[in-house]
N, C-alpha and C positions, 0 to 999 in steps of 0.2 A: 504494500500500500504506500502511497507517495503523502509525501508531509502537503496539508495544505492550510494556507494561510487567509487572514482576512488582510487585503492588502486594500491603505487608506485611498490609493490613488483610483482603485475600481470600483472601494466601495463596496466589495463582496469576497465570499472566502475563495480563493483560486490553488489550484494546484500548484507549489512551488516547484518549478521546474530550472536546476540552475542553468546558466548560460554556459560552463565547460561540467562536462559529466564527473562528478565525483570531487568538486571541490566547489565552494562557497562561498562567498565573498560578501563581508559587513561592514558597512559605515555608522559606528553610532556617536550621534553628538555628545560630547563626554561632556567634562565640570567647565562654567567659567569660574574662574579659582579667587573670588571674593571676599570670601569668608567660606569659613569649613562645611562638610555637607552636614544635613540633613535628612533622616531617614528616607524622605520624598527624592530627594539627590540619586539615593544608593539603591531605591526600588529598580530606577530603569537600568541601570549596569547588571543590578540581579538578576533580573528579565530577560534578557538578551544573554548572561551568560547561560541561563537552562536554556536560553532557544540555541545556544551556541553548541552546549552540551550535548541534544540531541541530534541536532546535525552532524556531527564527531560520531554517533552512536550510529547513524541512521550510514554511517563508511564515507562520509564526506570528510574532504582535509578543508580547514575551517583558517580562513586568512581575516583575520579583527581588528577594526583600527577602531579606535576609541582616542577621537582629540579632546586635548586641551586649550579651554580661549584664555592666554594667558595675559592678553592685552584688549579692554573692554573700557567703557564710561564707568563703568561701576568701580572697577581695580582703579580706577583714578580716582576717582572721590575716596576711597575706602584712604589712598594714601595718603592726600590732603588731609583727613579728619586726622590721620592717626602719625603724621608728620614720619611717614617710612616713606624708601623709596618703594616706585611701582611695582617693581621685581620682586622683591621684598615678600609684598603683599601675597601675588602671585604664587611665590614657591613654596612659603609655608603653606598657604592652603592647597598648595598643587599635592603635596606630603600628606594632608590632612584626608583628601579624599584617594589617595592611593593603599592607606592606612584603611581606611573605611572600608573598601574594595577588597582586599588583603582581610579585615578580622570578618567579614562575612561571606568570604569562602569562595570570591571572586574570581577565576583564573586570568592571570596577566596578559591584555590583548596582544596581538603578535606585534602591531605597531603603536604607539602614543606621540603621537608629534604635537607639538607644541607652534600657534599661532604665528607667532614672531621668528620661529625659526623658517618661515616660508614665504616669508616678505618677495624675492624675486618672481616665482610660483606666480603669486598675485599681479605683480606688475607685468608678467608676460602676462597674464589672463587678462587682466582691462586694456591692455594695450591693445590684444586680437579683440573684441569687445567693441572699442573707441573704433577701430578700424573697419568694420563690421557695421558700422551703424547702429551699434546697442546699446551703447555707452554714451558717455560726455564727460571733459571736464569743466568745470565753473569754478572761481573763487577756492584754487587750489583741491577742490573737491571732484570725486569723480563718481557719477550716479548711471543705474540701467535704468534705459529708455523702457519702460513699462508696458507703453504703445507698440515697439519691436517686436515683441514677441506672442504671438500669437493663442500662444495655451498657457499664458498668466492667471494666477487662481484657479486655476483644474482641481490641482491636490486638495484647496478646501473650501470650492464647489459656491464661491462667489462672483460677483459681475462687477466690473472694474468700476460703473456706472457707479456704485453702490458704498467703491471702498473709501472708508475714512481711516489714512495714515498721517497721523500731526508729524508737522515738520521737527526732525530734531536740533539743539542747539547748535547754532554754526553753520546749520545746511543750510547755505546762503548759493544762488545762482540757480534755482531747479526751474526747469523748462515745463514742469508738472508738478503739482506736491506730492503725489503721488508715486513717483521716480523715487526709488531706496537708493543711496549710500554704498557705491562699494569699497570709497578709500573719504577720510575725513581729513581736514588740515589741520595742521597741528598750530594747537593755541601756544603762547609763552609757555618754556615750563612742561610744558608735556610731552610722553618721547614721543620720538618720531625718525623715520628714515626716509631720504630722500629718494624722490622719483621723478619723471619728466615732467610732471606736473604740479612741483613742489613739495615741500616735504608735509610728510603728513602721518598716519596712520591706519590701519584695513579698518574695513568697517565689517561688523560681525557676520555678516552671510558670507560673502568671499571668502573667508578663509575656511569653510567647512568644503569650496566647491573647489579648491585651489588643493586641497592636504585630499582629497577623495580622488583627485585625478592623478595628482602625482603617485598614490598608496596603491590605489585598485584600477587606474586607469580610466578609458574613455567612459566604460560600459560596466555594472557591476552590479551586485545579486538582488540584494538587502538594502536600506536606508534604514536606521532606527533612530528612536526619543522619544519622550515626554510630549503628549497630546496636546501640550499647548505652545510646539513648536511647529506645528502645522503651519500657522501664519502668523507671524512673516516670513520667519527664520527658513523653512524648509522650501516654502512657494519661491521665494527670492535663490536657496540655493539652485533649483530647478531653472530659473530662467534664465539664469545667467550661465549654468552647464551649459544648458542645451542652447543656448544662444551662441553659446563660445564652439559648438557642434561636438560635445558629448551626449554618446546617450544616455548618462547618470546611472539612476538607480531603477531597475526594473521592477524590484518592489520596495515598496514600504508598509512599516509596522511602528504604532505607537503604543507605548504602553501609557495606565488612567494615574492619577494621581494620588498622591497619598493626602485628605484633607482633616481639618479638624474641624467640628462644627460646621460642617459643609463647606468649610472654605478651603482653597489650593494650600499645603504647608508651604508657608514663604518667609525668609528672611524678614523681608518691607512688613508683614501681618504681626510680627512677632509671636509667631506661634510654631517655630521652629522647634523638633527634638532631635539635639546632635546628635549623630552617631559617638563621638568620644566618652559622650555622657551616658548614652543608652547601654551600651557595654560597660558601665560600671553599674550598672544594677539588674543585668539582664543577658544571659551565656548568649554569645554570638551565633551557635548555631541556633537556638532559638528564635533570636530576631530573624534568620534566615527565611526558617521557617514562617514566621508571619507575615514578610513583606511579600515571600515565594509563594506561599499555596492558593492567592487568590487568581485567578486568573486575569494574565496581564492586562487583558482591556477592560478592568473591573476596578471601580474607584477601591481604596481603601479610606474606614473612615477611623482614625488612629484614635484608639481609649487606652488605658492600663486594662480595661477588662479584656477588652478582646486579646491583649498580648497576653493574661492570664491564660487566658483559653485556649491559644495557639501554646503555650507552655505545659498547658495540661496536655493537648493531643499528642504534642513531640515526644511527651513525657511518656504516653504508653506505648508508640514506635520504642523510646531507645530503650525502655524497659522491657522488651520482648527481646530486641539484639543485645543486650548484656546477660542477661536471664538463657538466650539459647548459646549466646559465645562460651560460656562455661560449660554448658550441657556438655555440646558437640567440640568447640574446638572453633577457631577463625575459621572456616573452610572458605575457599576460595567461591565467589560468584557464580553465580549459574549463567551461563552461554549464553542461555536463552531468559529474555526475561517476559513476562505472562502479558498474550496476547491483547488482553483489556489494555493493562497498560501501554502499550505499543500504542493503540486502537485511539486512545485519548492522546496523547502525546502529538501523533500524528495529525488529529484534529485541531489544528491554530492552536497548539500546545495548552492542552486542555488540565492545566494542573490541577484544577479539584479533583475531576473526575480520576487523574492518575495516582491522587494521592487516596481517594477512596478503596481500590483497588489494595495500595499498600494497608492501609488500616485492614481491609478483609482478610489482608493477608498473614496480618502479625494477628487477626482472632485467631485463624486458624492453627496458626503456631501455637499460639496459649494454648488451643485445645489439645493439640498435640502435648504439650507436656504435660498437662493435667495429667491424661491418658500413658506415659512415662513411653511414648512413639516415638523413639531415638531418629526414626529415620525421618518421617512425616515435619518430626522439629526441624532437622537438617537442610529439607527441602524448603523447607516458609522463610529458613532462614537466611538461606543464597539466594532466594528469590526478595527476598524484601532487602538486603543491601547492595544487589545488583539496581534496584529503582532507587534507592535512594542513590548511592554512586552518580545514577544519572542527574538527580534534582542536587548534588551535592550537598546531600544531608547524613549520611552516613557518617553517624555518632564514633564509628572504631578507628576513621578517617586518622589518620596520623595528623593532618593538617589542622584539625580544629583542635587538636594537643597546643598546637603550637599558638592559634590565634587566641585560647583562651589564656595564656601565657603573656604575649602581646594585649589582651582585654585590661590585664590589670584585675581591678577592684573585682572585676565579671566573673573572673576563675578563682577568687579570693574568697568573694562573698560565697559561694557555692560549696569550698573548704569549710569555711567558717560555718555553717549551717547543717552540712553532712556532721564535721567532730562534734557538734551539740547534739543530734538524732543518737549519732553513736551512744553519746554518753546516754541519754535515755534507757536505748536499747540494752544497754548491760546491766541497767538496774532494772527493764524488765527482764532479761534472761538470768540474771540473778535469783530474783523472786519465781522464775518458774524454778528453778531447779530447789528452790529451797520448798518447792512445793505450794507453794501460795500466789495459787490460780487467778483468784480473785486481783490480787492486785498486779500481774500481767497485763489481765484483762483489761485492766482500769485506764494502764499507760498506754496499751494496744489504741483503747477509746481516747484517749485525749489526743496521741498523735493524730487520729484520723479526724477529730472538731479539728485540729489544726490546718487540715487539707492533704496530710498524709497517707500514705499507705505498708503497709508492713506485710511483709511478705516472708516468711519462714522456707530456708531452701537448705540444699544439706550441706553448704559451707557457710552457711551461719544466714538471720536475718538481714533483709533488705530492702529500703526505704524508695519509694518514689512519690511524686505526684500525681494527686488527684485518678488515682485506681488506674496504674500503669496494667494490672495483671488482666486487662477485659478481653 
């Protein structure tokens, strides 16, 4: 069965069919590096890395570029306010979400280019552009002619008649207001590199269509981001491609947004939750878990409950793979992994539905050991971290050893609350052996008011949350 996609540009799901047989190729808009990310930042890298992960699975070789805007209006004001230079600003937060990327189990895309490292790129690009009739420069500045190009607004399905784009500061000389920005002049004070047309700076669409032709060339598989880059950001990258005569990207995929109170998670709302912050009170594979299992074009509405909840679910997955790793032994993955989940996967990467499968799959296994089915355990067991393997959730993951190490306070706190159960735990195993049932039973009960669960196995008891053993 072939993966098929809802891609934004048709508006319905299509069969993804690569352009060369057996290898893939992704553009996803990565961080502007302004300030550190935010959960809502590190959903779309998580997203695109399962869609990346499956395509690896599905025998495709997977080419990833993930830029960085490391030169923006906002990285200037940020360093105005905080009297750093631009760079500055930049790198630490470039650190910040590579970090973030890294404790949530994100695999490192094959390219990461950086904005300003492709300044020439740009300047051949508007030069063929200017020459082409698509372009102009004005007042140092150089903008695409809007009118040029013929399937302006396709991707999101508005009428040029209709758009309202305020002019931004500086963009003095537009033959339309309407005409975007693909290089800005540089005010006092602000960097800048010179070009034939003065010195100045990119303006933020050109450099996503300047780093995508240099990385993957004219034509390439995939476009990804964040649903509220459709317009400007991606409609502008597309015209100016294909105006410059690339055929860009043949499909596109966005993922929905992480909100609070209904609203987008934004810096500007203050209602941002760092990832730096979040991992110290919350195991990294967890969060994984919560930003991953909804499915990507499915807003997320961010509470402490629902992360409770996704905490509880993960909790009875990795309670089944600790519980059957001792039974049986690490055995190595099953080859095959169950056709349900294939079957979702392969549907616009249907995570609910593939993660329902796994929960079916670790009941089955609990049943099995109920039952003391050495082998049937064995089987649920290479079968549920062969799927997780694919979502990058696999709790025995040597990698999440190490990000919850990198977490900090995240793997700390976790310590700190197992040695307190412990101690519990011997003072009831104490009291069973001295024969006094009753008050066993008592600390059995208070762990479980606590949201615990205790579990008796034959290399001593075993604590998780919220009834890992279902």
């Amino acid at each position: 069965m072939s993966i098929r996609l809802y891609d934004t540009s048709s508006r319905q799901i299509r069969d993804f069919v690569p352009q060369r047989p057996g290898h893939v190729s992704i553009y996803l808009c990565g961080a502007t590096v302004q300030a550190a990310p935010h959960i809502g930042h590190i959903r779309s890298g998580l997203n695109f890395d399962i869609m990346r992960r499956w395509f690896a699975h599905r025998g495709h070789e997977v080419t990833f570029v993930r830029n960085v805007t490391d030169i923006d209006d906002k990285i200037i004001v940020k360093a105005e306010e905080q009297g750093r230079p631009w760079w500055a600003i930049g790198y630490a937060n470039e650190r910040a979400f590579t970090a973030a990327y890294d404790a949530l189990g994100c695999l490192p895309p094959t390219y990461e280019p950086r904005a300003t490292g492709h300044v020439p790129e740009m300047i051949e690009m508007m030069q063929a552009l200017i020459d082409g009739g698509h372009a102009y420069a004005a007042d140092g500045n150089v903008y695409f002619d809007v009118h040029s190009y013929d399937g302006y607004l396709q991707l999101s399905n508005q009428e040029l008649d209709n758009l309202l784009q305020p002019e931004g500061e500086g963009e003095t000389g537009k033959r339309d207001p309407r005409d975007f920005a693909m290089w800005k002049s540089a005010k006092p004070g602000e960097p800048s590199w010179e070009t034939p047309w003065g010195r100045g700076r990119p303006g933020w669409h050109l450099e996503c269509s300047a780093m995508a032709h240099k990385y993957l060339g004219s034509s390439f598989d995939l476009h990804g981001g964040g649903v509220d880059l459709v317009f400007p950001h991606h409609e502008n990258e597309i015209a100016q491609s294909k105006a410059y005569g690339d055929e860009f990207a043949r499909y596109w995929a966005h993922n929905a947004w992480v909100t609070m109170s209904g609203e987008k998670m934004s810096k500007s709302l203050g209602n941002s939750v760092l990832v730096s912050e979040m991992v110290k009170h919350w195991r990294p594979i967890v969060l994984r878990y919560y930003l991953g299992s909804p499915h990507y074009r499915s807003t997320i509405e961010y509470s402490e409950e629902s992360l409770r909840e996704a905490e509880v679910a993960f909790g009875r997955i990795e309670g089944f793979v600790q519980r059957a790793a001792e039974l049986v032994g690490e055995v190595a993955p099953a080859a095959e992994i169950p056709a349900a989940f294939a079957e979702a996967m392969d549907d616009d990467f249907a995570v609910p539905q593939a993660l329902a499968v796994v929960h079916t799959t670790v009941r089955q296994g609990n049943a099995a050991m109920g039952e003391d089915d050495k082998e049937a355990t064995a089987r649920a067991f290479a079968d549920v971290r062969a799927m997780l393997g694919i979502l990058g959730l696999d709790p025995l993951d040597a990698r999440w050893q190490s990000t919850a190490e990198a977490a900090g306070r995240g793997g700390e706190l976790r310590e700190a609350v197992d040695s307190l159960v412990r101690l519990v735990l011997d003072q009831r195993q104490a009291a069973r052996e001295r024969k006094d049932y009753a008050t066993a039973d008592a600390i059995r009960d208070e762990l479980k008011q606590a949201g615990l669960v205790i579990e008796d196995t034959p290399s001593g008891p075993r604590w998780e949350l919220g009834g890992g053993g279902q």
